[in-house]
C-alpha positions in Angstrom: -59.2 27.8 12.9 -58.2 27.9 16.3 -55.9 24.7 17.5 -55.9 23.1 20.7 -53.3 22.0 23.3 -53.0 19.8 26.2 -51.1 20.4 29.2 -50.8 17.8 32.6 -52.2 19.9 35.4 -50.6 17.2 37.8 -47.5 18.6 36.6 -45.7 21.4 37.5 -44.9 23.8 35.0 -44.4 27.2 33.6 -45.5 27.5 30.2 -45.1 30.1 27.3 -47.7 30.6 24.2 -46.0 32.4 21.7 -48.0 32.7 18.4 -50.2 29.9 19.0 -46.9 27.9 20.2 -46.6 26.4 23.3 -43.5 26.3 25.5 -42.5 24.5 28.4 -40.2 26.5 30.1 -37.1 24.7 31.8 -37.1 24.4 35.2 -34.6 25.0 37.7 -32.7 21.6 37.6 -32.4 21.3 41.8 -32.1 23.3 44.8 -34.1 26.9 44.5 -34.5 28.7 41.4 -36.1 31.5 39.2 -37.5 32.2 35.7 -37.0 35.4 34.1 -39.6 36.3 30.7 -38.6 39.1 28.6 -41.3 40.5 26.8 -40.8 42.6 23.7 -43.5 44.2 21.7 -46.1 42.2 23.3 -44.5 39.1 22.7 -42.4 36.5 25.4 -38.7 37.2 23.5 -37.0 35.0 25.7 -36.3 33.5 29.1 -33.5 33.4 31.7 -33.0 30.4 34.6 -31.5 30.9 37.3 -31.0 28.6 40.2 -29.2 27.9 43.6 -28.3 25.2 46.0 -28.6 25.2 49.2 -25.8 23.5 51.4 
C-alpha cells in the first residue's frame, strides 16, 4: 500500500523522501544561503545549512 502526501506548491521548499518519509528541509533563516544533502547508500543521510548576510 502506497501512502500519499501533500505538499503547498505556493510554497517554497526543499523537501526530502526518505523511506516513504517526507522532510521539509530548513531553510536558510535570512540573507543568502545553501543546502547541503549527503547521500549514503542510496539514501539522503543528512543535511547541512549554510547561510550569509549581506551588509
Amino acid at each position: 500500500m502506497q501512502e500519499q502526501a501533500e505538499i503547498n506548491l505556493n510554497k517554497n521548499a526543499t523537501y526530502i523522501v526518505k523511506d516513504g518519509v517526507l522532510i521539509v528541509v530548513d531553510s536558510p533563516p535570512e540573507g543568502y544561503g545553501k543546502q547541503v544533502i549527503t547521500w549514503q547508500s542510496g539514501k539522503p543521510s543528512h543535511y547541512e545549512l549554510n547561510y550569509t548576510n549581506k551588509i
